[in-house]
C-alpha positions in Angstrom: 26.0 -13.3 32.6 25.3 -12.5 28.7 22.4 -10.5 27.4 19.8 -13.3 27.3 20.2 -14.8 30.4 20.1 -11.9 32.3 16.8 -10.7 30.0 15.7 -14.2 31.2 16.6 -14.0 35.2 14.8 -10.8 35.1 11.4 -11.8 33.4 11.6 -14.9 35.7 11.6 -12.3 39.0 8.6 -10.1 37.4 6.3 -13.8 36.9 7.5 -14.6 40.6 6.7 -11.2 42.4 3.3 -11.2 40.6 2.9 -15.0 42.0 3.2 -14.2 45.2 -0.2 -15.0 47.8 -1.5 -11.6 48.6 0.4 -9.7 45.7 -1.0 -8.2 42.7 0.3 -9.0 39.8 3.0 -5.8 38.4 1.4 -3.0 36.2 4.0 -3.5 33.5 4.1 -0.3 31.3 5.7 -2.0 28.6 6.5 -6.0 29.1 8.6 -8.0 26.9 6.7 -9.8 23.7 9.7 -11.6 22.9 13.5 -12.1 22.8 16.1 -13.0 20.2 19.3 -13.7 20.4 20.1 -10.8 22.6 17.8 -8.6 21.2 15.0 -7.8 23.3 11.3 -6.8 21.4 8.9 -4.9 23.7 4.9 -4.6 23.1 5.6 -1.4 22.3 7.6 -1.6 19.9 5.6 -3.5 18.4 2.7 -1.4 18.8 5.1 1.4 17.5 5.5 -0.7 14.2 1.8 -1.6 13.7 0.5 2.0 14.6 -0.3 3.1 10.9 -1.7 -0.4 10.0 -3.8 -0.4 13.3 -5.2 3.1 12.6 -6.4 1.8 9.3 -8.3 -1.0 10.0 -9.7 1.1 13.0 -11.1 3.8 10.4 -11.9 0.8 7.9 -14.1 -1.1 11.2 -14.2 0.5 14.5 -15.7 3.8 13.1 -18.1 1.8 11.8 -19.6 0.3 14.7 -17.4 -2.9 13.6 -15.7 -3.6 17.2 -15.1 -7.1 17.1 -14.1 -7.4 13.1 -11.5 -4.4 14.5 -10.2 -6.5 17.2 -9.6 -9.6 15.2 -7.9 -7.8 12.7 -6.2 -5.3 15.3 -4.8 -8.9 16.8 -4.1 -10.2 12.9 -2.0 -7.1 12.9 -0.2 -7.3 15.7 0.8 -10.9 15.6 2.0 -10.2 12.2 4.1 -7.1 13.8 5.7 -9.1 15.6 7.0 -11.7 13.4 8.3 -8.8 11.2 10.0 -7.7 14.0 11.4 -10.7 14.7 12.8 -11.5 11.5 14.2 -8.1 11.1 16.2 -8.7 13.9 17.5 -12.0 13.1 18.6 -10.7 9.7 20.1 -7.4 11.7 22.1 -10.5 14.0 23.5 -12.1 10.8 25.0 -8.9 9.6 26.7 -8.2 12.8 27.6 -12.0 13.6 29.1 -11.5 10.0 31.3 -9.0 10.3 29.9 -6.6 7.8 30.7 -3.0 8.1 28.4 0.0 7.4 29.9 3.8 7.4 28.1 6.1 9.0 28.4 8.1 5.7 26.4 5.9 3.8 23.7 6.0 6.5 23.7 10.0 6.3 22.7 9.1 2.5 20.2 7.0 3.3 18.7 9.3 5.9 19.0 12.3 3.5 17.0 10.6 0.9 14.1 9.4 2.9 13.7 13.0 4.4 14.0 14.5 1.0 11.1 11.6 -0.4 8.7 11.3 2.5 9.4 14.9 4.6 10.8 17.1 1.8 12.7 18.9 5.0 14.3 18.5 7.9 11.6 20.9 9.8 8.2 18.9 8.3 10.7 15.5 9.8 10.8 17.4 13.2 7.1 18.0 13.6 5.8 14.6 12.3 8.0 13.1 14.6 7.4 14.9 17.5 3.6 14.0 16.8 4.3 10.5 16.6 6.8 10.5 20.0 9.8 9.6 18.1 13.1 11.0 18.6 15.6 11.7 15.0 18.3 9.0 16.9 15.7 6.3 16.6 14.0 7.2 13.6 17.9 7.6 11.9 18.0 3.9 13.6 15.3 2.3 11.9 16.2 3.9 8.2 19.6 2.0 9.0 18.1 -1.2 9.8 15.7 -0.7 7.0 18.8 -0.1 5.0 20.6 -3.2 6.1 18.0 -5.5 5.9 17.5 -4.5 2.5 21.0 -5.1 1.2 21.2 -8.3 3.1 17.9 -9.2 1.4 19.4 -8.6 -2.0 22.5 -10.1 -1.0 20.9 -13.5 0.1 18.0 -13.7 -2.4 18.8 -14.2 -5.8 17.2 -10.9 -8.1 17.9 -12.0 -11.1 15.2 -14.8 -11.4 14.5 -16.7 -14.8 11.0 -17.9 -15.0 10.7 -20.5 -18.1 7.6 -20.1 -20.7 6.3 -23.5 -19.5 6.0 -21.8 -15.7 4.1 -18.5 -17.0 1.8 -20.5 -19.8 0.7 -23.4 -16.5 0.5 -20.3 -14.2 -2.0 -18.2 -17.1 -4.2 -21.8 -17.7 -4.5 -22.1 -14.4 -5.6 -18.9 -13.1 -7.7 -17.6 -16.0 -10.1 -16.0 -13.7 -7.6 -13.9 -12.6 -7.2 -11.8 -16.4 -10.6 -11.7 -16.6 -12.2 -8.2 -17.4 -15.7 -7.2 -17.7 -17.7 -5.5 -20.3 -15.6 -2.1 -20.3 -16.1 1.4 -22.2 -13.2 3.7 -23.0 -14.8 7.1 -21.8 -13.4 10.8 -22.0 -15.5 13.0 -20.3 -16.0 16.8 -19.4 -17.1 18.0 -15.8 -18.3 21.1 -14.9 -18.3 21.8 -11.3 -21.2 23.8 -9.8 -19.5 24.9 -7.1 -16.8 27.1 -9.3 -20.0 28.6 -11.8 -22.7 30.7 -10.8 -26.2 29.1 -10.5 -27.4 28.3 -14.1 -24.1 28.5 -15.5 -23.1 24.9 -15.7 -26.0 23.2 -17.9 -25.1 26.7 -19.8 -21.6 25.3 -20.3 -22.2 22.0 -20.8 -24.4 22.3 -23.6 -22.4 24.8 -25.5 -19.6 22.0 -25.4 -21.7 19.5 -26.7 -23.3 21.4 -29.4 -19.8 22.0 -30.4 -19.2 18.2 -29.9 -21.8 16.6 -31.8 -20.9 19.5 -34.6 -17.5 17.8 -35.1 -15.3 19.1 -33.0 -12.1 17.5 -31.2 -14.0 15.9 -27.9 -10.2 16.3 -26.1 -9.8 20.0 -26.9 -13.0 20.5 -26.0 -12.1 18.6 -22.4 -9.3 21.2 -22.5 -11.5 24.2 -22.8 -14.4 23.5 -20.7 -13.7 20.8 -18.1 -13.4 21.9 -14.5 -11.9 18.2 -13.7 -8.6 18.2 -11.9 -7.6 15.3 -14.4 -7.2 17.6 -17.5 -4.1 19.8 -15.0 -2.2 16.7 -14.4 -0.2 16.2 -18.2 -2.9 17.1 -20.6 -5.4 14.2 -20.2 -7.7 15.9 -22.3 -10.6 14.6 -20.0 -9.8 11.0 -20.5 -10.7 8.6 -18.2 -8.7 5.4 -19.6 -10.7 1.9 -19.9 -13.7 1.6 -17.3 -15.3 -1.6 -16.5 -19.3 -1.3 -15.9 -18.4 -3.4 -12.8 -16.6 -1.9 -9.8 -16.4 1.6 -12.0 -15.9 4.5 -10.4 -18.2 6.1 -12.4 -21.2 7.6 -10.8 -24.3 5.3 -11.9 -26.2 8.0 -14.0 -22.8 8.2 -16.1 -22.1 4.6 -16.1 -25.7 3.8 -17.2 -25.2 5.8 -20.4 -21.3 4.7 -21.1 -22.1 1.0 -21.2 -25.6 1.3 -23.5 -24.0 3.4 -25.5 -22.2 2.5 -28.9 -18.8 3.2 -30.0 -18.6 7.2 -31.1 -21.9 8.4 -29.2 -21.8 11.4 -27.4 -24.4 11.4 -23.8 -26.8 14.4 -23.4 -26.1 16.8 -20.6 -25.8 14.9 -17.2 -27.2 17.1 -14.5 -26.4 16.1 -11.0 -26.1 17.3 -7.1 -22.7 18.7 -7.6 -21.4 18.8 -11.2 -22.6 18.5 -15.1 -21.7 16.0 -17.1 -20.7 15.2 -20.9 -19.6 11.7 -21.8 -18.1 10.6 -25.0 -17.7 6.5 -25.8 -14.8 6.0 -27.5 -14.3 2.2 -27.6 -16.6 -0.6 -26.3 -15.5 -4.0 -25.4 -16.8 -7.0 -24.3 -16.2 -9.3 -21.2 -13.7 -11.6 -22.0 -10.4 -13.2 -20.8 -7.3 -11.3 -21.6 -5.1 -13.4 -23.9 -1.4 -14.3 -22.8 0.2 -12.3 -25.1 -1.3 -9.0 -23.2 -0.5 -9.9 -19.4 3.0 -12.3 -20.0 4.9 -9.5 -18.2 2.3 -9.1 -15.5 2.3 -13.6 -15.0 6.2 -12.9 -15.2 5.9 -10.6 -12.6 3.5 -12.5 -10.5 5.7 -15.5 -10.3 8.9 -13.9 -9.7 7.7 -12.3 -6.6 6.0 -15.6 -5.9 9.9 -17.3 -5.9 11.4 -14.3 -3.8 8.9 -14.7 -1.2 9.8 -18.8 -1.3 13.5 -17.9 -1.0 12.8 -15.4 1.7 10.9 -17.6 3.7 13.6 -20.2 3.1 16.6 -17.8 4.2 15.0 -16.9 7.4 13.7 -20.3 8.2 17.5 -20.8 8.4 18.1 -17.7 10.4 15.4 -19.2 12.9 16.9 -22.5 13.1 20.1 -20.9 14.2 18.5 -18.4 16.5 17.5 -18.3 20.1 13.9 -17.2 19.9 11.4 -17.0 22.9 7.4 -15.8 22.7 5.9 -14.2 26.2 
């Protein structure tokens, strides 16, 4: 008896023990969600693989009193889980049906990296595994099929995709909404931090800066000497805080309301809020308007590319599936 039939014969006892008049039905810890090929995919590995994503929407509803928006997505999530799962198998099936080879060298490498990139050591693996009940043999199992699903992805979907000028200009008319941008203020800004100053101290600051600023001085070496915000430590930003758009800004709204009345060169008075001091300086204004082709052809290029490699995917394993023995419980 092969794999699936005896996976089969012994789901089909289980359904007929629970049948039985004047027998509960079994307590299964951890029932079958589905089978392929001979491959069998528990509910818990597939609550293993949505853990993170479950976790997320739980902090994003639940903790909000949202129960039944967490449910329906915890079940969108799930379902989803699964049919990752699923093809990840099939795909992991074709390589072995194949007769591809993998040395366990190359899957020493691949483990070696992701420690280095997501652990930085072996010991920080050891304890975030052991906190998330995994063992090194199966996480060293899933980097491999994450490996080999990978380079049979690569293998089987073409990466070097063309997409014509005709495709990207249709694609651009017809989704102009999609490069549009709002009224949007380039801002560079300096923060002083109350917490890190004394009690008085901040306006103190802030408005020596600014009598320096309005005097003519460089508004980003002035970031450089005054500013308390992290920004300024991480490659010399010199307090600048890029293009902002008035809507969805991060912006607090008392330093919003001056950067988008303000003109082109102006320079805000001294923002005094809960927890920091503010100085803003406007150094570009532009309007709402649609971004032109020429400024977001490699982002429509983009966009369409990974458009076609999902089609191909989807093609690929709809072939898989066709091929595949495949049962839902």
């Amino acid at each position: 008896m092969n794999g699936k039939r005896l996976v089969l014969s012994l789901l089909a006892v289980v359904s007929l023990a629970g049948a039985l008049p004047g027998r509960a039905a079994p307590q299964l810890l951890n029932g079958v969600a589905a089978v392929v090929n001979d491959a069998v995919i528990t509910f818990d590995d597939v609550d293993q693989y949505t853990k993170r994503a479950v976790e997320a929407a739980y902090r994003q509803y639940a903790a909000r009193g949202q129960a039944t928006e967490f449910e329906e997505r915890r079940q969108g999530i799930m379902h989803d889980g699964l049919e990752q799962l699923i093809d990840r198998n099939l795909v992991l099936n074709e390589f072995k049906t194949a007769g591809y080879n993998l040395p366990e060298s190359i899957i020493d490498d691949v483990v070696a990296a992701r420690v280095k990139e997501a652990f930085g050591d072996r010991l920080t693996l050891t304890k975030t595994l052991h906190l998330r009940n995994q063992t090194y043999e199966s996480f060293r199992k899933d980097e491999r099929d994450a490996f080999i699903v990978a380079q049979m992805t690569i293998k089987n979907i073409n990466q070097n995709l063309v997409i014509s000028p005709k495709k990207i200009e249709k694609f651009y008319a017809d989704n102009q909404e999609k490069y549009r941008i709002g009224d949007r203020a380039k801002v560079r800004m300096i923060l002083i931090d109350k917490s890190r100053h004394a009690v008085g101290e901040p306006k103190r600051i802030a408005d020596e800066a600014r009598a320096k600023a309005v005097a003519g001085e460089d508004f980003g070496k002035l970031a450089d000497e005054f500013s308390d915000d992290a920004r300024r430590f991480k490659g010399g930003l010199r307090g600048d805080q890029g293009w902002v758009e008035n809507k969805d800004s991060d912006l607090r709204k008392e330093l919003r309301d001056f950067a988008f009345k303000a003109k082109d060169g102006d320079i805000s008075p001294v923002i005094d809020t809960d927890g920091a001091v503010f100085l803003l300086k406007v150094e570009g204004r532009e309007t709402a308007r649609v971004r032109p082709l020429t400024e977001v052809r490699d982002d429509v290029e983009a966009t369409l590319k990974g458009m076609e490699r999902d089609r191909l995917r989807k093609q690929w394993i709809g072939r898989l599936r066709k091929k595949s023995f495949i049962r839902y419980f």
